[in-house]
C-alpha positions as a Markdown table, in Angstrom:
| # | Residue | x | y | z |
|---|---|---|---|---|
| 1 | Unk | 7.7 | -17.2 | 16.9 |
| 2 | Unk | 3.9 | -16.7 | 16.8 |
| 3 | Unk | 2.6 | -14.7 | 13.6 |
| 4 | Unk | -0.1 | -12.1 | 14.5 |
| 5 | Unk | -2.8 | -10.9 | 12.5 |
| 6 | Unk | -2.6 | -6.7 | 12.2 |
| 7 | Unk | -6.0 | -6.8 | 15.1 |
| 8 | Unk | -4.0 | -9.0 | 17.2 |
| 9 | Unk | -0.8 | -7.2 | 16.9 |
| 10 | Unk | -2.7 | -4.3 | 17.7 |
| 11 | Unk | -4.5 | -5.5 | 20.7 |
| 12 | Unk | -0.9 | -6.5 | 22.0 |
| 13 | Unk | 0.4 | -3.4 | 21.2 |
| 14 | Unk | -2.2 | -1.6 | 23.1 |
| 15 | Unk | -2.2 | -3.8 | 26.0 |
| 16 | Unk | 1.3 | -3.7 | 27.0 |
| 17 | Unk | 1.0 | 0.2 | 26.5 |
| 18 | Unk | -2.3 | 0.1 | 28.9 |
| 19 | Unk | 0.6 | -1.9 | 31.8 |
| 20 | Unk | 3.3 | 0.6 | 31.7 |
| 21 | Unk | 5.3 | -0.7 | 28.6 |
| 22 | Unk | 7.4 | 1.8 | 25.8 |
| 23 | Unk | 7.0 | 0.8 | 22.5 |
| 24 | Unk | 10.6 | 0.5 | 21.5 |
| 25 | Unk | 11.2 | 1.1 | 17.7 |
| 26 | Unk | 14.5 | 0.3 | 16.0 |
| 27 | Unk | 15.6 | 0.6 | 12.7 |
| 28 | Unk | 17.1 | 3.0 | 9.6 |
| 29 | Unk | 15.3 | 5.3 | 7.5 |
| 30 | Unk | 18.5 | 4.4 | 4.7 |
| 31 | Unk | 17.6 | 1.0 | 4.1 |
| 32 | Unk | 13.6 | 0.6 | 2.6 |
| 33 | Unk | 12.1 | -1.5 | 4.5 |
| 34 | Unk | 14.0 | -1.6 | 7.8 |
| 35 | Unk | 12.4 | 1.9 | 8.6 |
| 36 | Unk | 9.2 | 0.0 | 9.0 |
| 37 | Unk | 8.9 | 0.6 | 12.9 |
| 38 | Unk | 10.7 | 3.5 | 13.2 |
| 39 | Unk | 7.8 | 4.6 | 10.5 |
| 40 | Unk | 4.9 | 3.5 | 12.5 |
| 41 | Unk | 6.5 | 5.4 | 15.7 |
| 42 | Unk | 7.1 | 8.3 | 13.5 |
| 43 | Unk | 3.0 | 8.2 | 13.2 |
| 44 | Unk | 1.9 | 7.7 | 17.0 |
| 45 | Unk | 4.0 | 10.3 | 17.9 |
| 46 | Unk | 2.8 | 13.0 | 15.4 |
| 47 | Unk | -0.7 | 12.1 | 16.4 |
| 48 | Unk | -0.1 | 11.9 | 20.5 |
| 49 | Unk | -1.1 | 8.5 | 20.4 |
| 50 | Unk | 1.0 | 7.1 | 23.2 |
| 51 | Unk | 3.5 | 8.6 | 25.4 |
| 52 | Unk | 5.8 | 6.1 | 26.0 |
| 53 | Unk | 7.5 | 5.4 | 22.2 |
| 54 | Unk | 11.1 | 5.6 | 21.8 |
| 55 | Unk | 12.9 | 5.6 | 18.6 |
| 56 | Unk | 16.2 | 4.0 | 18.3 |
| 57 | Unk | 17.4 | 4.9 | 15.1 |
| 58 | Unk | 20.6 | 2.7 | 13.8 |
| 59 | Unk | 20.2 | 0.6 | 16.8 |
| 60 | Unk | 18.8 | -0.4 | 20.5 |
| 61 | Unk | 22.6 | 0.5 | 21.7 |
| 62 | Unk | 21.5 | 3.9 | 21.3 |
| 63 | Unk | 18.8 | 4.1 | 23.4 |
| 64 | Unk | 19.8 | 2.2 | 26.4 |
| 65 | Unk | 20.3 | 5.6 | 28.2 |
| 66 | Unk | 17.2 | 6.5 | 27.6 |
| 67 | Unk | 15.5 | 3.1 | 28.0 |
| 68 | Unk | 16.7 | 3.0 | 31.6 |
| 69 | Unk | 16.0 | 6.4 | 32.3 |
| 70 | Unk | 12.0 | 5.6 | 32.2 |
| 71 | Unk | 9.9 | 4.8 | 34.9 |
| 72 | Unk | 8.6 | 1.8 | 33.0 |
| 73 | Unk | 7.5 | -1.9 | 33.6 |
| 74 | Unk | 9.1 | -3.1 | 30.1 |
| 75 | Unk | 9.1 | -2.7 | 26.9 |
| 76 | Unk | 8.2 | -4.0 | 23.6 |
| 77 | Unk | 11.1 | -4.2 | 20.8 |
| 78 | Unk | 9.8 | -3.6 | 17.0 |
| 79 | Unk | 12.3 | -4.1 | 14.4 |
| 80 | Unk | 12.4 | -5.6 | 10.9 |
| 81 | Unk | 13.1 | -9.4 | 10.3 |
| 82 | Unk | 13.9 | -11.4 | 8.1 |
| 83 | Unk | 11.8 | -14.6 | 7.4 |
| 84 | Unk | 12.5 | -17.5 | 4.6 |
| 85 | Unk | 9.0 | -19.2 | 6.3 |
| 86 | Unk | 7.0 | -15.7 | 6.0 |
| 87 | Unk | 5.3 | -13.1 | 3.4 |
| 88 | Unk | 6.7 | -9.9 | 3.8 |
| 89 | Unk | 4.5 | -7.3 | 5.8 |
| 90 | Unk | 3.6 | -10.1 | 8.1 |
| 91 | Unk | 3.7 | -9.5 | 11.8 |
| 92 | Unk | 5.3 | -11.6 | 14.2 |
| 93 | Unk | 5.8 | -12.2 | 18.0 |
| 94 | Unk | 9.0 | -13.8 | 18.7 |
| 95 | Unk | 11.7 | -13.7 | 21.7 |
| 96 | Unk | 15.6 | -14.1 | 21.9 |
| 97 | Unk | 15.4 | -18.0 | 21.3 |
| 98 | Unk | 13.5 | -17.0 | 17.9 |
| 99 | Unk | 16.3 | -14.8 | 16.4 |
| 100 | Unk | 18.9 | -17.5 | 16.0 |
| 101 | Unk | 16.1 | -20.5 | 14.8 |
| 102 | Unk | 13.5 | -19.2 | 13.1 |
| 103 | Unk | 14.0 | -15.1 | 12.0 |
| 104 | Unk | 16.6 | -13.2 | 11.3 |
| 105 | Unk | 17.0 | -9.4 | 12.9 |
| 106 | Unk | 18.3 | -7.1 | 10.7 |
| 107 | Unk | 21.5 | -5.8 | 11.6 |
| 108 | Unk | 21.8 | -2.2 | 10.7 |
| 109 | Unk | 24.3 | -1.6 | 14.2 |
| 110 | Unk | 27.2 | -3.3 | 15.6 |
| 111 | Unk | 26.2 | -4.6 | 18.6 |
| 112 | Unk | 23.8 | -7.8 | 18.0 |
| 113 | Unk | 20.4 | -7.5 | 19.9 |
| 114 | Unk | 20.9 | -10.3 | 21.9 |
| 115 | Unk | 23.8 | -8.4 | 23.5 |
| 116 | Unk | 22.2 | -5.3 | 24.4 |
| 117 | Unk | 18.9 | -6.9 | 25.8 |
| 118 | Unk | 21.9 | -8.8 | 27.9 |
| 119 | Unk | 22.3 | -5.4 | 29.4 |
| 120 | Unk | 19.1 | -4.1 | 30.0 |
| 121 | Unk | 18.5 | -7.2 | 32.0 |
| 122 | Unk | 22.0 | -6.4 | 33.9 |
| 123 | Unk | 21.1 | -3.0 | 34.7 |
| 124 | Unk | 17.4 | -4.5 | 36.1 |
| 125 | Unk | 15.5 | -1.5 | 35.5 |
| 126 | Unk | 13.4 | -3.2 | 32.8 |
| 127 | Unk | 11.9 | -5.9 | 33.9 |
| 128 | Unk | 10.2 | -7.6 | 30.5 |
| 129 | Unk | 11.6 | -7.4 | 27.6 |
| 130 | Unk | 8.8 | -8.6 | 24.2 |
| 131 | Unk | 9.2 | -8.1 | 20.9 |
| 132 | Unk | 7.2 | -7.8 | 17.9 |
| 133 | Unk | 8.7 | -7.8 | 14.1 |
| 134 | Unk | 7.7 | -7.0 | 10.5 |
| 135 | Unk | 8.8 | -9.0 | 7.8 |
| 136 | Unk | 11.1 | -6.6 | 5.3 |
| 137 | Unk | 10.8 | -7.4 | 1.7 |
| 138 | Unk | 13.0 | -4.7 | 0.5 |
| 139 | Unk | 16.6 | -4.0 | 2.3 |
| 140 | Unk | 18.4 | -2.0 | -0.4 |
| 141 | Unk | 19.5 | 1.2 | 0.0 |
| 142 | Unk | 16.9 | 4.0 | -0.3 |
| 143 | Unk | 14.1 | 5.2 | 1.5 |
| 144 | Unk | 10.7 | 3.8 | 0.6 |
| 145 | Unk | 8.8 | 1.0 | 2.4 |
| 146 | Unk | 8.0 | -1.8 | -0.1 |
| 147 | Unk | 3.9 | -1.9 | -0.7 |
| 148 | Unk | 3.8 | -4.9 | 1.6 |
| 149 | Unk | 5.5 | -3.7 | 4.9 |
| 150 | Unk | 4.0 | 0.0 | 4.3 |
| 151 | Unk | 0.2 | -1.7 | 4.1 |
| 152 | Unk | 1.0 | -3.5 | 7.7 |
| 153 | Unk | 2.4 | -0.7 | 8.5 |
| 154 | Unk | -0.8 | 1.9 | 8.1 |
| 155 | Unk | -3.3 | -0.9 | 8.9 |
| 156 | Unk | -1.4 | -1.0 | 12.6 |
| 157 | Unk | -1.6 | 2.4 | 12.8 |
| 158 | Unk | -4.8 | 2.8 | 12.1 |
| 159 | Unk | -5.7 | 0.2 | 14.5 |
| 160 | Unk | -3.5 | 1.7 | 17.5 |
| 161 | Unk | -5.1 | 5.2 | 16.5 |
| 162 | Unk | -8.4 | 4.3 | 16.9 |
């Protein structure tokens, strides 16, 4: 797990978008701060950012259709975690080996992530497979980021607009 400043989340962002990546953005709107990606896709795609965004509300298993569907070189997962070692808001790089050691994904479906990434691999039209995560500080239910995860939030956005 690598933490990323908002500049260098940004740059990463951008440059997988630039190589023919989706930004993948999983989450719930019903649970505060695990609508943090599906928030900052709900941006790009009001301002024609990027073309290549899916939203996979309540889940990656939803998307897998679409996912495959996609003339694309890979994509880049961004969910909410959970850290005990980070501040909430913070920004993180991590892959499948992270998930069990060092973060915890926040399960808001029923099939675990590891699983579904298992079949995107299987069905070998993605290729790579990244993922990037925002450390959730509030997980009850409602609808309103907390002040930290909705800062990193905008400050990406604003980034990936410009």
């Amino acid at each position: 797990m690598i933490k990323l400043s908002v500049t260098e989340a940004c740059k990463y962002i951008k440059k997988l978008l630039s190589i023919n990546y989706a930004l993948v953005c999983v989450g719930t709107y019903l649970r505060n701060d695990d609508a943090a990606c599906l928030e900052l896709c709900d941006k790009l795609q009001y301002a024609n950012t990027f073309s290549n965004i899916i939203k996979c509300e309540f889940g990656l298993e939803n998307c897998i259709n679409e996912i495959s569907q996609r003339e694309i070189e890979g994509i880049l997962i961004c969910d909410a975690v959970i850290s005990n070692s980070l501040k909430p808001g913070s920004i993180v790089k991590f892959d499948l080996r992270d998930i069990d050691e060092n973060i915890g994904i926040i399960s808001t479906h029923s099939i675990p992530l590891t699983y579904v990434i298992a079949i995107l691999n299987e069905m070998n039209r993605i290729k790579n497979i990244e993922m990037l995560g925002i450390v959730a500080h509030d997980l009850s239910v409602g609808m309103q980021l907390s002040k930290p995860v909705k800062n990193s939030v905008d400050q990406l956005y604003k980034c990936l607009r410009d």
